[in-house]
N, C-alpha and C positions, 0 to 999 in steps of 0.2 A: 730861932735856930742859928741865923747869921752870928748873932750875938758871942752866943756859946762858941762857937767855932772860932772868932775872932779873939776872943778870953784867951784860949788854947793857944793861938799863936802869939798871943802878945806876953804871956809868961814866959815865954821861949821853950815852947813846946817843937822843938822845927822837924820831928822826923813823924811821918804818917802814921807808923804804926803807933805811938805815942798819945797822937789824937785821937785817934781810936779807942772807946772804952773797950772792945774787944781787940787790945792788942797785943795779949797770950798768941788770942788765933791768927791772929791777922799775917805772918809767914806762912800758916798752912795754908791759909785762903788763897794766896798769892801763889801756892803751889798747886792747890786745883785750878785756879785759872789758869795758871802757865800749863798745864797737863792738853787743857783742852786746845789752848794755842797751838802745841807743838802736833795735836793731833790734827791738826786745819794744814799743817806745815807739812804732815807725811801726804793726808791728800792732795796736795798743792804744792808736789815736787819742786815745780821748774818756775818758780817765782816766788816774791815776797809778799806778804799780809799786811791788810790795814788793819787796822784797831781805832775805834772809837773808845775813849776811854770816858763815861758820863759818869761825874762825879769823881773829879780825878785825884783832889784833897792835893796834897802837897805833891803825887806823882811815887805815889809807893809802891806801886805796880808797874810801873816803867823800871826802877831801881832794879826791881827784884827781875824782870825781862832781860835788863842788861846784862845785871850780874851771873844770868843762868842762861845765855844766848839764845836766842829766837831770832827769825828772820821776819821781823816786823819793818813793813819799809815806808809805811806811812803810819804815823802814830798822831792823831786828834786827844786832847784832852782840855774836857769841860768843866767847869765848876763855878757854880755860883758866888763864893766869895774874890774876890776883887784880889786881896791879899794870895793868897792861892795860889791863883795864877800868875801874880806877877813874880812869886817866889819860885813858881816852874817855870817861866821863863827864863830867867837870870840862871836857873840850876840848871837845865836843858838845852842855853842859847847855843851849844858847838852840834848839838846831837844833829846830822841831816833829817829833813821829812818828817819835823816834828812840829806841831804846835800846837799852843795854848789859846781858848775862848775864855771868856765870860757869857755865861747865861745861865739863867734856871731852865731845870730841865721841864719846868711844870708848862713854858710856855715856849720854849726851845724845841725848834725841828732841823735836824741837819737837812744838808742842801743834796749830799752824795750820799753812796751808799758805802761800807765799810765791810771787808769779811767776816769780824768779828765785833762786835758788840758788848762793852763788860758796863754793868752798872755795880759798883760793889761798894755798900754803908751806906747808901738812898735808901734802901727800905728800914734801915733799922732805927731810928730814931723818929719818931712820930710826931710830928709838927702840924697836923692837920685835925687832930682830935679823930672823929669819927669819920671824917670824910677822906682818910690816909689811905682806907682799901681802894678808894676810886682812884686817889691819885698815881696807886701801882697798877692798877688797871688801865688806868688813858696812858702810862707814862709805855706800858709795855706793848700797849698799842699801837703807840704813836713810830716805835725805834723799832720794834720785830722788822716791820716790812725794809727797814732801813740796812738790813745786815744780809749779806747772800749767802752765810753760812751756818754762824751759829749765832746766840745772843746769851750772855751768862750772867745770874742775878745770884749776891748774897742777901739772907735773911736770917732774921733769930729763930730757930723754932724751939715750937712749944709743945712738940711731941712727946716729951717723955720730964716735962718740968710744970708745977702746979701753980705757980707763982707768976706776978709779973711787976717788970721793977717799973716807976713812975716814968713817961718821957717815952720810953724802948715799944716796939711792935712787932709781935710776935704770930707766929704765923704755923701753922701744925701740917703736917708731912699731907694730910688732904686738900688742903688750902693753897698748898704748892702747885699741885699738881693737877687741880683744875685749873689755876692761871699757866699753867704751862699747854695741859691736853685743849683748852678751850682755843687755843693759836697754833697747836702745830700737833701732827701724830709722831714726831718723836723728840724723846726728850729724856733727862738724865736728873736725878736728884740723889745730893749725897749730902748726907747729914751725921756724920763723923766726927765732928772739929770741937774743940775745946768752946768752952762759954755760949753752947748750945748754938749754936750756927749752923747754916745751911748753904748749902750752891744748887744754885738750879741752871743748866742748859737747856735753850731750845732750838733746834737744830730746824734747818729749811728745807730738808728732806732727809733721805734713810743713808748716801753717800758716807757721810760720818757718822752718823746716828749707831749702825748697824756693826758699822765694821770698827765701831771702839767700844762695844756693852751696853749702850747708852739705850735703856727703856723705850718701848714703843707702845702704841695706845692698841689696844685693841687685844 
């Protein structure tokens, strides 16, 4: 997996959505996640939001934050390839309250907690064979408790597609939404986006859950 991703940048791949094989979608993506940021932000009038960013790739969710304003005042971004991050830090080094890790997330636990929580392109490329549903199971276990608000994952789904391409992990509109109901009673999944993609939120209680549409169990 490092491999491929290393290939990507050494051809001069250098902008995320690029390295992304779903990078049609990957501005809508970034605009449901921006959606739900900004909705953390009307509840959270009178101060600014952290962000953990797991699996941050070159920082193309930062970009699109900047470029569309959000009051993010601590911004964490993780990624396991080495190159990554040393390329968001040099791209990122004027931003305030920002920085860059190395680590995989499969053995990686932050230390603090964060409002928000994005993992977006972890679940789609399948590096694990058979044992790739547990690793979004411990991964989502291990960071949920980690966020005091919300926590938001993308996936491919295979809800209304018969096929599946080699490499890719695909995940159907039920499959969501046990791993979301089985950690939290509310939660949000929108499956709209170009090249069969998915977002899922899992919210830490009804505060925003309720008062922005967002699915409740029961």
């Amino acid at each position: 997996m490092k491999s491929w991703y290393r290939k990507a940048l050494e051809v001069g791949r250098d902008d995320a959505e690029k390295i992304n094989y779903v990078a049609i979608a990957a501005k809508q993506l970034y605009q449901a996640i921006h959606s739900v940021i900004e909705d953390v932000c009307l509840y959270q009038p009178y101060r600014g939001i952290s962000l953990l960013d797991a699996g941050c790739g070159l920082g193309g969710l930062l970009d699109y934050i900047d470029a569309h304003g959000s009051r993010i005042s601590r911004y964490r971004g993780v990624d396991f390839l080495p190159e990554y991050v040393s390329a968001c830090r040099r791209k990122f080094r004027y931003r305030p309250d920002t920085s860059f890790k190395e680590a995989d997330l499969e053995y990686w636990t932050p230390r603090e907690k964060y409002d928000i929580i994005v993992i977006n392109g972890v679940f789609t490329n399948n590096f694990k064979g058979n044992g790739f549903g547990k690793f979004i199971e411990n991964t989502l276990d291990k960071l949920f408790p980690f966020c005091e608000i919300a926590l938001v994952f993308s996936y491919i789904s295979s809800s209304f597609i018969d096929y599946h391409l080699p490499g890719r992990y695909y995940m159907d509109f039920s499959t969501v939404y046990k791993l979301c109901s089985d950690r939290t009673r509310f939660l949000r999944i929108i499956e709209d986006f170009p090249q069969y993609l998915g977002v899922a939120v899992m919210y830490q209680g009804d505060h925003v859950a309720i008062r922005y549409g967002s699915g409740k169990k029961g």
